[in-house]
C-alpha positions in Angstrom: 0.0 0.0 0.0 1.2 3.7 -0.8 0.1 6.8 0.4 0.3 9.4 -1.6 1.9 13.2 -0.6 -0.5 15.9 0.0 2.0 18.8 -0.3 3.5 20.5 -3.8 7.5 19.8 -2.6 9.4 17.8 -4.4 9.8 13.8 -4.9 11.6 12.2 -1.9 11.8 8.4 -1.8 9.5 6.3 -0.2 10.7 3.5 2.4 8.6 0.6 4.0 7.2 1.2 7.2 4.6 -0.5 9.9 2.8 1.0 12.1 2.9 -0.5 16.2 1.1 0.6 19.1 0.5 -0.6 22.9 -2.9 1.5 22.6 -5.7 -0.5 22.8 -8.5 -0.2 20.5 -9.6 2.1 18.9 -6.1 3.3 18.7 -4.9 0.3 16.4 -4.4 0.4 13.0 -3.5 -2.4 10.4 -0.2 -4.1 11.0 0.5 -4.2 6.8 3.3 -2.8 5.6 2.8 0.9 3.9 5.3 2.9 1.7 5.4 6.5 3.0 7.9 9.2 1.8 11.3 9.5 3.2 10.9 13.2 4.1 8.2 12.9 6.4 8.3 14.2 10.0 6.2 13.5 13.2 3.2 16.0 11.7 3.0 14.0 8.2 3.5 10.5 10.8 0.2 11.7 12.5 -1.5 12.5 9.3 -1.3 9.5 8.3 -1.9 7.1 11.5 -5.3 9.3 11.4 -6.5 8.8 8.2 -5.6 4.7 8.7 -7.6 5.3 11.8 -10.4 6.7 9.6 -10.2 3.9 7.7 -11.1 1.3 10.2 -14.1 3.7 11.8 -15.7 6.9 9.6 -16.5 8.7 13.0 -13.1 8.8 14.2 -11.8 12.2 15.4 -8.3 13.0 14.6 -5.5 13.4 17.2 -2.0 14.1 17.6 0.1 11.3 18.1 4.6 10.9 18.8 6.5 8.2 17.0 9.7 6.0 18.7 11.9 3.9 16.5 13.9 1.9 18.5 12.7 3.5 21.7 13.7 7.2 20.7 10.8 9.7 19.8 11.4 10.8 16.1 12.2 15.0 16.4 13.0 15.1 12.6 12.2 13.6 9.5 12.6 10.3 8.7 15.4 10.6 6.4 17.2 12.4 8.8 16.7 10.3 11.9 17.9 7.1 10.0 20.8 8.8 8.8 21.5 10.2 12.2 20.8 6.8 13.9 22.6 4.8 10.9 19.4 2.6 10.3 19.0 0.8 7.2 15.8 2.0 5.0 16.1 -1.3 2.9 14.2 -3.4 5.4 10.6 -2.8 6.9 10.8 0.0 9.5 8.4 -0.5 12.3 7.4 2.9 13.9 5.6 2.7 17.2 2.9 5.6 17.7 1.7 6.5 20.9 -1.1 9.7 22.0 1.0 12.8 22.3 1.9 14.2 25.2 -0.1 17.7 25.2 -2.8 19.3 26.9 -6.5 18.9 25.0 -8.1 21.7 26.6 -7.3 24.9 29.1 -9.6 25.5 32.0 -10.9 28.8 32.7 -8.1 30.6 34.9 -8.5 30.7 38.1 -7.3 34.8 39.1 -5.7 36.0 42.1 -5.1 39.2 43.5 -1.3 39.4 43.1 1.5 37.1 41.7 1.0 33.6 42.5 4.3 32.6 43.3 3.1 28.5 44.8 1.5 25.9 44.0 0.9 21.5 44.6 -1.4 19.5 42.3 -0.1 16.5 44.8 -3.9 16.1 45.9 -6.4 14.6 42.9 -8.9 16.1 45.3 -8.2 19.7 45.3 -5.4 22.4 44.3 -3.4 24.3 46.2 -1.7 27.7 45.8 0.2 30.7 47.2 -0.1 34.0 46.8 2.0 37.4 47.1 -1.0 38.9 48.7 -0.1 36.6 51.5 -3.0 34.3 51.6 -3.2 30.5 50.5 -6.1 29.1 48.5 -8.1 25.9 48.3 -9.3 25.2 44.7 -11.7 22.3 44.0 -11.2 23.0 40.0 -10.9 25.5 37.9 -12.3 29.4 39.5 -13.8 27.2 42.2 -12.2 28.6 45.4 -13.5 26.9 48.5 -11.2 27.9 51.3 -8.4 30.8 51.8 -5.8 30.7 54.2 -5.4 34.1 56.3 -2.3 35.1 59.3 0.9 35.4 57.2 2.1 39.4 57.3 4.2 38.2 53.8 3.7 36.8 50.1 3.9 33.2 50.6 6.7 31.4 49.0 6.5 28.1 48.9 2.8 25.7 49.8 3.1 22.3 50.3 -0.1 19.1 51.1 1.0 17.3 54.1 -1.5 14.3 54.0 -5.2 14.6 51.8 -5.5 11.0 51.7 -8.2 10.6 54.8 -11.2 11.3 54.7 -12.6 14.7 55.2 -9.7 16.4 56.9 -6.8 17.6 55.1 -3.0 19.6 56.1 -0.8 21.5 54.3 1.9 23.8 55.2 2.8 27.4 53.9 5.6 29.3 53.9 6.3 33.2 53.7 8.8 36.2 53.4 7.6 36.9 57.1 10.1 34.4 58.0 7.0 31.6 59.3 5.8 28.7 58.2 2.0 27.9 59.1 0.0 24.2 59.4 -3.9 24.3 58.4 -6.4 21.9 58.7 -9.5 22.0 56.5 -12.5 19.8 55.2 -11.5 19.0 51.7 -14.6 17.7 51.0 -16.3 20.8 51.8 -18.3 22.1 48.6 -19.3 25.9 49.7 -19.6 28.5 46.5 -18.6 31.3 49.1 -14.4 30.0 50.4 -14.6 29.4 54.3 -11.7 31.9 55.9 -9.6 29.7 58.1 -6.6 30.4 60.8 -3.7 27.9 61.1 -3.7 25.6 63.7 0.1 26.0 64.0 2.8 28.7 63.5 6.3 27.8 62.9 9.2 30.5 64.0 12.8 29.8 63.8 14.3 31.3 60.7 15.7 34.6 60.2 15.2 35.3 57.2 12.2 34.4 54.5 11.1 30.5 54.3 11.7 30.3 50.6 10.5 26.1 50.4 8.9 23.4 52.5 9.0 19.8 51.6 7.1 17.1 53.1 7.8 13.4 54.5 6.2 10.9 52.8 4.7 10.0 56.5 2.9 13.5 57.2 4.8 13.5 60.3 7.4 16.3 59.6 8.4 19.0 57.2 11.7 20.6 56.2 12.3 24.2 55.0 14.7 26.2 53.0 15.3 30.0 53.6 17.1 33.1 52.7 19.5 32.5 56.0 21.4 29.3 54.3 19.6 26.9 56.7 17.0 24.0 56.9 15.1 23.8 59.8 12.8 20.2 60.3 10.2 20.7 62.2 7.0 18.2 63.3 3.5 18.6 62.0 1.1 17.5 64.7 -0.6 20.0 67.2 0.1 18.6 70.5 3.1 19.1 72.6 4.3 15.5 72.7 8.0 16.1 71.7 8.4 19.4 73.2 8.9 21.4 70.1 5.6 23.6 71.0 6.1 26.0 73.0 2.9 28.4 73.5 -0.6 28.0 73.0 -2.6 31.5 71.8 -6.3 31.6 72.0 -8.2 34.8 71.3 -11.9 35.7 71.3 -14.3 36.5 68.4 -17.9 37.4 69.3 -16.7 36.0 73.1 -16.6 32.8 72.0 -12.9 31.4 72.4 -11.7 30.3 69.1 -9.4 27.0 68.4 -5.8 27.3 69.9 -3.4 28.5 67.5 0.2 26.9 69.0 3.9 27.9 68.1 6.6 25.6 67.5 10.6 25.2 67.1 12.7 23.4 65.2 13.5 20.0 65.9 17.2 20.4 64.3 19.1 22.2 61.6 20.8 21.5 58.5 24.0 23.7 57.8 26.0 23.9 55.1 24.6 26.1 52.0 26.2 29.7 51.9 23.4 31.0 50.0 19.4 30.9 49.8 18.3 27.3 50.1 15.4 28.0 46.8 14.5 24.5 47.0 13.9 21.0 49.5 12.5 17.7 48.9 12.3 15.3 50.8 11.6 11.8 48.6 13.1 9.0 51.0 13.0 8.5 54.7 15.5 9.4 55.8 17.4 11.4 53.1 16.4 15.1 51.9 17.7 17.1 48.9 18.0 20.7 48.7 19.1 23.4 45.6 20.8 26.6 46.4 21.5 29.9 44.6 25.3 29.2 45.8 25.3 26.6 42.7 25.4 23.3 44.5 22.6 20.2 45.5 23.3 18.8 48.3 21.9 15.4 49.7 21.1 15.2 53.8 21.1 12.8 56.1 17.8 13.3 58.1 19.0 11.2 61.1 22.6 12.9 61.6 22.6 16.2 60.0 25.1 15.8 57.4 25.8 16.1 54.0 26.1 13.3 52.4 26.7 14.5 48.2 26.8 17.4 46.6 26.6 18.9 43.1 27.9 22.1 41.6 25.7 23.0 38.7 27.6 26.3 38.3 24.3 28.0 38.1 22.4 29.6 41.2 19.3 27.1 41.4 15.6 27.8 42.0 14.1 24.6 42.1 15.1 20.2 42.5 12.6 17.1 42.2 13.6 14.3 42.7 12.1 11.1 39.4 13.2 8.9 37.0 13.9 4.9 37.3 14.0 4.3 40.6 13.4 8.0 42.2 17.3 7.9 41.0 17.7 10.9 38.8 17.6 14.6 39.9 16.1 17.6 38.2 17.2 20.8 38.5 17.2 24.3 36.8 17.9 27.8 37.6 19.6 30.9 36.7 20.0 29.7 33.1 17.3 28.5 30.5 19.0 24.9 30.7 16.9 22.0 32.7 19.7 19.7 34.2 19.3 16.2 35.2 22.2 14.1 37.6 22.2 10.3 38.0 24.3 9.9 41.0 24.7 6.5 40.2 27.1 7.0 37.3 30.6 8.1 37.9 31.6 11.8 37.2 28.4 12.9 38.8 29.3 16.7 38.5 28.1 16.1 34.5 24.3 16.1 33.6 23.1 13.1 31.7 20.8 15.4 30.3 20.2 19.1 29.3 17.2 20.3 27.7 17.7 24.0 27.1 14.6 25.0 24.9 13.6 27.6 27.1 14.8 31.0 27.2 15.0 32.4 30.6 15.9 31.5 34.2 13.7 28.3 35.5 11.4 28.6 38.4 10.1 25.0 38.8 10.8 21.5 37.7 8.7 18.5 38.7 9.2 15.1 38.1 5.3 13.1 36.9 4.4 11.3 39.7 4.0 7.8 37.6 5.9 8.2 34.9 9.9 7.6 34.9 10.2 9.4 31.6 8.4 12.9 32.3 8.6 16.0 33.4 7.8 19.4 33.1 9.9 23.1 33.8 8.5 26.4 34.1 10.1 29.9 33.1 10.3 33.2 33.3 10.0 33.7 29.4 6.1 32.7 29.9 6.1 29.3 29.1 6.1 25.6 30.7 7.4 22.8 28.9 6.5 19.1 29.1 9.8 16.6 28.4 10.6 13.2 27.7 13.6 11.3 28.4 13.6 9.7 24.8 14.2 13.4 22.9 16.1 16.6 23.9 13.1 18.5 22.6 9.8 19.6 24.6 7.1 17.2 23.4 4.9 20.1 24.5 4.8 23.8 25.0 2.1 25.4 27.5 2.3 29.1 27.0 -1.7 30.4 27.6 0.6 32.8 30.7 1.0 36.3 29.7 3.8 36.7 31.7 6.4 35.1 34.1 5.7 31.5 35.1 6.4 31.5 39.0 5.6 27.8 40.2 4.0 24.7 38.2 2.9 20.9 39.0 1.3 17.8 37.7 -2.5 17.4 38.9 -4.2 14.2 38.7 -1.7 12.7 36.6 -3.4 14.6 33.0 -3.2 18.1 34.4 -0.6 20.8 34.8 -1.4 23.3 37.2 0.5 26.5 37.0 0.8 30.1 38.2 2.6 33.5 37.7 3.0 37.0 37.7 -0.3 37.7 35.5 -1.9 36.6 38.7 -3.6 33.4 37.1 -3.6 29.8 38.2 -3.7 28.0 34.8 -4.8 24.0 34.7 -4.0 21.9 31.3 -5.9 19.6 31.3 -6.4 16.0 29.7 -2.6 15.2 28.9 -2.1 11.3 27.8 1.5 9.8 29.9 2.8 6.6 28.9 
């Protein structure tokens, strides 16, 4: 079978090729051998797995699709990749298709009243986000705010979901340039049109300088920060003085009724070592945290003794880290450069990325890892845009730019969403993304 050219350029010559898939129907098409010309790149490879897919059923609707030849997504035309790759077009070429990775629709935004400068999707129940006007939000989907967090004197920083998985109740932690973190507790299944205004049930004080990142334990039972003063502080989530890191209790009347106690805690212990801003923490392992610093280096802690156990000079100041890949082995990072690096501390000669992509063109704010997928993950700029990546090209397989200006903070949400936010006051969700 042939299929025929639908633009005026020249001739090229036409090679063998059949079409795999690990979709299941109605993704499949016919497993015959077709002759396709040479010069074809992912766009033309789409055009034509459509129209077979028309073939088999008159109602289908077209959609984008990638291509992999021997495991590598095809970022050029075929002619070029085999020559690049040095495969042989003499023999049947079998080109596996899978959905494209890109978002098929954009919610309504979500505004704010200032930059919004945080945000976790880590919750397929709810969304939520920081704001520069110093209040958190609760977002049940897109321009449905049902709760906002009120007490911090700053812009909050960095937001993180402690636990969400219960039933009901929910905690998360913020963190501010007033040099606090705060705990809240809220009903996540609570459905209001008009957001409930809620106080935190616990204030965290021990920096001394703005909280600039919180990660989470995997338990619930503890968070870590990173701030402007070069340190980490860990600190415990609960709201009752069992381990002696609270140390006042403030209550205070509203229409004299006494509302719930608001308690202050310390530290539980520091990590020292950074010389600059600690921009970013995670904490992806028991008992070991990674942080990113604007004085160049990642550095891996241990929680139980305090020290450093790696580090990694990136020779760029860093904004953001996750932690992915095979294994939760690799580590993403990007900064004060357009160029998203990734570590695998595994090989020898860790100091060099095992991969760059650098299709953005300003400083990064965020990277995050997908939460299933080894192969994905997305960055965020200041040049407006955020970019989804595979492992298998160096290219973006796709390019969100609905923000109109700076992207400040981005996630995944639900596994097909990316949530986002920025300095034209808008949380963005793309939604219905296909991950393989």
């Amino acid at each position: 079978m042939e299929i025929e050219r639908e633009t005026n350029e020249g001739n090229s010559r036409r090679i063998q090729v059949r079409f795999i898939t690990k979709l299941k129907a109605p993704y499949k098409v016919p497993t015959t051998a077709i002759a396709i010309p040479s010069d074809l790149s992912r766009l033309g490879l789409s055009s034509i797995v459509n129209k077979l897919l028309q073939a088999v059923d008159s109602e289908w609707k077209t959609e984008p699709f990638d291509f992999l030849i021997d495991g590598e997504l095809v970022r050029m035309s075929l002619e070029q990749f085999l020559l690049v790759k040095g495969i042989s077009a003499e023999k049947i070429l079998e080109i596996e298709y899978i959905r494209a990775v890109a978002p098929r629709k954009e919610e309504e935004p979500s505004p704010h009243d200032d930059w919004v400068s945080a945000v976790d999707g880590s919750s397929p129940r709810f969304i939520l986000t920081g704001c520069y006007d110093s209040l958190g939000r609760i977002w049940k989907q897109a321009g449905w705010c049902t709760h906002i967090l009120e007490g911090h004197s700053g812009a909050i920083s960095s937001v993180r979901i402690i636990n969400s998985e219960g039933a009901g109740s929910a905690t998360v932690a913020t963190a501010s340039k007033d040099r606090t973190l705060r705990l809240w507790k809220f009903d996540a299944e609570d459905s209001t049109d008009h957001p409930a205004r809620i106080r935190a049930f616990k204030i965290l004080r021990g920096h001394n300088a703005s909280v600039h990142s919180i990660a989470a334990k995997t338990s619930g039972d503890m968070i870590c920060s990173g701030s402007w003063d070069c340190t980490i502080n860990l600190w415990r989530t609960n709201d009752t003085d069992t381990n002696g890191d609270t140390v006042s209790i403030k209550k205070r009347k509203v229409n004299n009724k006494i509302e719930e106690s608001q308690s202050e805690g310390e530290a539980m212990s520091t990590l020292v070592g950074h010389t600059q801003c600690v921009s970013s923490v995670v904490w992806p392992q028991h008992d070991t945290i990674y942080s990113a610093s604007w004085d160049h280096s990642v550095r891996k802690w241990d929680v139980e003794t305090g020290k450093d156990l790696s580090d990694i000079f990136s020779g760029k100041a860093l904004n953001c880290i996750d932690i992915g890949g095979e294994g939760l082995a690799l580590i993403a990072a990007g900064g004060s450069d357009p160029v998203l690096r990734i570590w695998d501390p595994r090989k020898p000669g860790t100091s060099a990325p095992v991969f760059q992509f650098s299709s953005h063109s300003s400083w990064i704010s965020a990277c995050k890892w997908h939460n299933t997928s080894p192969l994905h993950l997305l960055s965020s700029s200041y040049d407006g845009k955020v970019m989804l990546w595979d492992l298998r090209t160096a290219w973006p397989v796709s390019i969100i730019d609905t923000h109109k200006d700076k992207v400040l903070c981005a996630d995944w949400w639900k596994g097909d969403c990316v949530v986002s936010g920025g300095v034209d006051t808008q949380l963005r969700i793309s939604s219905d993304i296909s991950i393989h």
